[in-house]
C-alpha positions as CSV (number, residue, x, y, z in Angstrom):
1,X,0.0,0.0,0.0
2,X,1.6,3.1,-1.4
3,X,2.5,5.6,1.8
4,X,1.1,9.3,2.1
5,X,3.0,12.4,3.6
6,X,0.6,15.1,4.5
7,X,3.0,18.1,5.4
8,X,1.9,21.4,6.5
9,X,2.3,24.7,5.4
10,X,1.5,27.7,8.2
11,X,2.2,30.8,7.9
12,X,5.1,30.9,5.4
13,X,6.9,27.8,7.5
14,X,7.0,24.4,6.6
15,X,6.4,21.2,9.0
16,X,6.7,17.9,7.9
17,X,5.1,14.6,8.0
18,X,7.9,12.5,8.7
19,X,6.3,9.1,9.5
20,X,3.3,9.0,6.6
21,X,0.6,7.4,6.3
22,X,-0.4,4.1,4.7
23,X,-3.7,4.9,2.1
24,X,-4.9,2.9,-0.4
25,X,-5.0,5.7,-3.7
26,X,-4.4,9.5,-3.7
27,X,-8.4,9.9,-3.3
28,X,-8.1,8.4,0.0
29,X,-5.5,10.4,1.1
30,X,-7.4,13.4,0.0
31,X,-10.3,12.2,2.0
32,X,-7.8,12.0,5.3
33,X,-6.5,15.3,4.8
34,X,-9.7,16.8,4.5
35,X,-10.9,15.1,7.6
36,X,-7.7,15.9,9.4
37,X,-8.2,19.9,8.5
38,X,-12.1,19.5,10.1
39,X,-10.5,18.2,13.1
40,X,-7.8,20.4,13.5
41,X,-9.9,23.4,12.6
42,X,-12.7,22.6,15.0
43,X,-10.1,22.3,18.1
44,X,-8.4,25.6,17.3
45,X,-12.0,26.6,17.5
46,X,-12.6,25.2,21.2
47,X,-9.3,26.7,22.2
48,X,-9.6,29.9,20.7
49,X,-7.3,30.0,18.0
50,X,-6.8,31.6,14.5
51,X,-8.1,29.1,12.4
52,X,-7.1,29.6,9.1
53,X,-3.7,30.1,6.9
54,X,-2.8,26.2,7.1
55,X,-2.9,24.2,3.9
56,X,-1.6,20.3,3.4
57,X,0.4,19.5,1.2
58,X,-0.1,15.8,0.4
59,X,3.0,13.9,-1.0
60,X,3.7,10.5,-2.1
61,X,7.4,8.8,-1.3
62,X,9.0,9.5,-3.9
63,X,8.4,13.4,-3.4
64,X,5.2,13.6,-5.9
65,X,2.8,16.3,-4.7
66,X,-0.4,14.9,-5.4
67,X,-3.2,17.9,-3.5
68,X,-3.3,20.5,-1.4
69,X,-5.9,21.2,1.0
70,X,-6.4,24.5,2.4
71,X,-7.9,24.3,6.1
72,X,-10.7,27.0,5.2
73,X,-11.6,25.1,2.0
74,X,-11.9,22.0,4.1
75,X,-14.6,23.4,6.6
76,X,-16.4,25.4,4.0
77,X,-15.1,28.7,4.4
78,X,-13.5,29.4,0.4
């Protein structure tokens, strides 16, 4: 099962995904990543935190950018 990197860009800065996650194709790491942004998004929310300005960038092993998912896309906001 190919392996799916879901770094983060915030701000200008980039963090990321060092371990990866095992998915079966590139739709169902665009589902996760989606997903991922919700939950992120709705506990910055319950803490009080800016919520916006992150985006995923989803990679495969080998380096190959397959999406990215902007947090505010993900909950509905662009």
């Amino acid at each position: 099962m190919p392996k799916y990197f879901f770094h983060v860009r915030r701000h200008g800065a980039f963090e990321e995904d060092l371990e990866g996650t095992d998915l079966a194709s590139p739709e169902h790491a665009l589902k996760e990543a989606i997903a991922a942004a919700r939950e992120i998004v709705s506990e910055r929310i319950r803490m009080g935190q800016p919520a916006d300005g992150d985006t995923f960038e989803i990679m495969t092993e080998d380096g190959t950018l397959v999406a990215t998912v902007s947090f505010r896309t993900a909950v509905g906001l662009d």
